[in-house]
C-alpha positions as CSV (number, residue, x, y, z in Angstrom):
1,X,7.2,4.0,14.1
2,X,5.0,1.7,12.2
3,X,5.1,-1.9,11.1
4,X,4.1,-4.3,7.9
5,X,1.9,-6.1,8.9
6,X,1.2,-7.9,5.2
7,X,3.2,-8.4,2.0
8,X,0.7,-9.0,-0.7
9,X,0.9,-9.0,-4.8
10,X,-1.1,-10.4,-7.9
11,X,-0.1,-11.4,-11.4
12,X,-3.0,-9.3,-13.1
13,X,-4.4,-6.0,-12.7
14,X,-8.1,-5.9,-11.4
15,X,-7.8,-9.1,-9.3
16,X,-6.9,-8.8,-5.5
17,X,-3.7,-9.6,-4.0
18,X,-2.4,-12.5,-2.5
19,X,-0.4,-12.7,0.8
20,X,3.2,-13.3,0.1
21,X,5.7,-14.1,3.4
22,X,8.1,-11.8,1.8
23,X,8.5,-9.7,-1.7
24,X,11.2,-7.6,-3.1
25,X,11.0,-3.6,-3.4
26,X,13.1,-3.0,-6.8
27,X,14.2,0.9,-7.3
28,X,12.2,2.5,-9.6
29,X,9.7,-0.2,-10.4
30,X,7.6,-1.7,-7.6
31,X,7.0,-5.2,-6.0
32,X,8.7,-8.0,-7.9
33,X,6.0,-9.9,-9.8
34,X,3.2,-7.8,-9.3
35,X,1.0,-6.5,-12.0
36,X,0.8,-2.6,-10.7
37,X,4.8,-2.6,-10.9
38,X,6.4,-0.9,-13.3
39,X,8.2,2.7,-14.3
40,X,5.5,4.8,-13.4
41,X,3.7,6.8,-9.8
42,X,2.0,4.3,-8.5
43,X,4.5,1.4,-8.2
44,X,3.6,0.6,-4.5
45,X,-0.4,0.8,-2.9
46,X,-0.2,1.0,0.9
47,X,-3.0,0.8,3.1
48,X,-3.2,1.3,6.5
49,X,-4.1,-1.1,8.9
50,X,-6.5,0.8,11.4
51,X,-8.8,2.2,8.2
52,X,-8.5,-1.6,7.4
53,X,-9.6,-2.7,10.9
54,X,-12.4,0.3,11.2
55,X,-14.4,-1.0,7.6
56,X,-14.2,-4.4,9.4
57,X,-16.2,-3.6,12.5
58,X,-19.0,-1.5,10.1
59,X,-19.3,-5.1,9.3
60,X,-17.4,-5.8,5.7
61,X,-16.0,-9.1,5.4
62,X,-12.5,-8.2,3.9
63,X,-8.7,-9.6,4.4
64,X,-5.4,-7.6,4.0
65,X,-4.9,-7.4,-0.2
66,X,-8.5,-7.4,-1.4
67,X,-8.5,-3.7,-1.8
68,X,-5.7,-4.6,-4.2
69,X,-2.8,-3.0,-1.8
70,X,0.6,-4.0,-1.4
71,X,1.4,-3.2,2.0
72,X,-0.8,-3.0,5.1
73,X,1.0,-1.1,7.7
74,X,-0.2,-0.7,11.3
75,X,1.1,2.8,13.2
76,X,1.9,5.4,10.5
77,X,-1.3,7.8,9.6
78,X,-0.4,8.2,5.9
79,X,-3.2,11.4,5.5
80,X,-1.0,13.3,7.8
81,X,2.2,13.0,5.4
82,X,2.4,15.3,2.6
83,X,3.7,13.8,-1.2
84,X,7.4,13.6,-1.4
85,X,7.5,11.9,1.8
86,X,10.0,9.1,2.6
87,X,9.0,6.3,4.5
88,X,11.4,2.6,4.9
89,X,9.6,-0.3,4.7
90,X,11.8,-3.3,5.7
91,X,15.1,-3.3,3.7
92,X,12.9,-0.6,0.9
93,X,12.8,3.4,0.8
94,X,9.6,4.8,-0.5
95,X,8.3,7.7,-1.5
96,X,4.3,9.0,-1.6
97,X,3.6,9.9,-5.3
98,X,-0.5,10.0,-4.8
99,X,-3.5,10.2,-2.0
100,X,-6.0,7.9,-3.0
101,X,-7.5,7.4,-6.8
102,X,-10.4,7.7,-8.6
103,X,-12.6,4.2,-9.1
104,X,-13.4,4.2,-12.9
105,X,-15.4,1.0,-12.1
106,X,-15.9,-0.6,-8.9
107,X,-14.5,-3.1,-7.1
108,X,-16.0,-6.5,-5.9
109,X,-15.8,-4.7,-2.4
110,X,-17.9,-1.9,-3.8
111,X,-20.2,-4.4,-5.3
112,X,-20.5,-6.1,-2.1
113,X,-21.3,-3.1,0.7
114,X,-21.4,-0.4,-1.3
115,X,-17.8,1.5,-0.1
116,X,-13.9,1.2,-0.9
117,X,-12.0,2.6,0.8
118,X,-8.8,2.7,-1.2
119,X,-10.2,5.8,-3.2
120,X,-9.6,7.5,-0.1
121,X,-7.3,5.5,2.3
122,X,-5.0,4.3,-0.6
123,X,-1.8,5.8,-0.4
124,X,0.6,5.0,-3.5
125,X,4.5,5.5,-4.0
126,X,7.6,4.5,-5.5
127,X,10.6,2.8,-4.8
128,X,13.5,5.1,-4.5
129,X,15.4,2.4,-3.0
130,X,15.2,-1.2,-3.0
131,X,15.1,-4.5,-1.1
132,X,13.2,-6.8,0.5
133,X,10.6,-6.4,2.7
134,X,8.1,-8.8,5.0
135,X,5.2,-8.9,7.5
136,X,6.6,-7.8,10.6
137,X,8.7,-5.4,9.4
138,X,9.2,-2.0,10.7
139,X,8.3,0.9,8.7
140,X,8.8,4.5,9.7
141,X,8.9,7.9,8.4
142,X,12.5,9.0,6.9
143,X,11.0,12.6,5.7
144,X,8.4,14.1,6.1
145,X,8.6,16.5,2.6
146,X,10.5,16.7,0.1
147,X,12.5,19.5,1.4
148,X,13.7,17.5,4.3
């Protein structure tokens, strides 16, 4: 079991996210009000927070939505999932569409130290079904494939 540890969206694509107390997960679209939602595979960017925690301590000065994630969850190691996995988040139902993305150009955080690590943390999904969801949360794995 995992938990949300921070809700975060922005109005424009290419700018990082702000920390919201709460959003809402709409079904086939993404985060209410953020830029990256939308009928598409990558409605929802989660992060997790460890890989988070582990590029602080090499020294990056970075808080939960400058990589440009939604959701920063603590507990759930998303590289061990496989796509087609279902995972609740608060009220929400997800599903992993994509590990990670190609950087066409980089980020202020690449500017900065020289590393992202969205490219290869970055997990995105879409909403299957909706609701709301908040920091403090929990979030945990529904299915593990899509076969389940």
């Amino acid at each position: 079991m995992g938990k949300v540890l921070s809700v975060n969206l922005s109005k424009a694509k290419g700018t990082r996210k702000e920390s919201a107390p709460q959003a809402l997960l709409i079904a086939g679209h993404g985060l209410e009000g953020d830029a990256h939602a939308g009928s598409w595979h990558r409605q929802v960017s989660l992060l997790p927070w460890e890989k988070i925690e582990a590029f602080k301590n090499s020294g990056a000065k970075v808080s939960h939505g400058d990589f440009g994630e939604n959701l920063v969850v603590q507990g759930i190691d998303f590289q061990e999932l496989k796509i087609g996995s279902k995972l609740s988040c608060g009220e929400a139902v997800i599903a992993i569409t994509q590990f990670g993305k190609e950087c066409h150009s980089h980020c202020a955080i690449y500017q900065q130290t020289g590393d992202c690590i969205m490219p290869r943390e970055g997990v995105f999904a879409e909403v299957l079904a909706g609701g709301l969801v908040k920091a403090g949360d929990d979030a945990h794995i529904i299915a593990e494939s899509p076969l389940e």
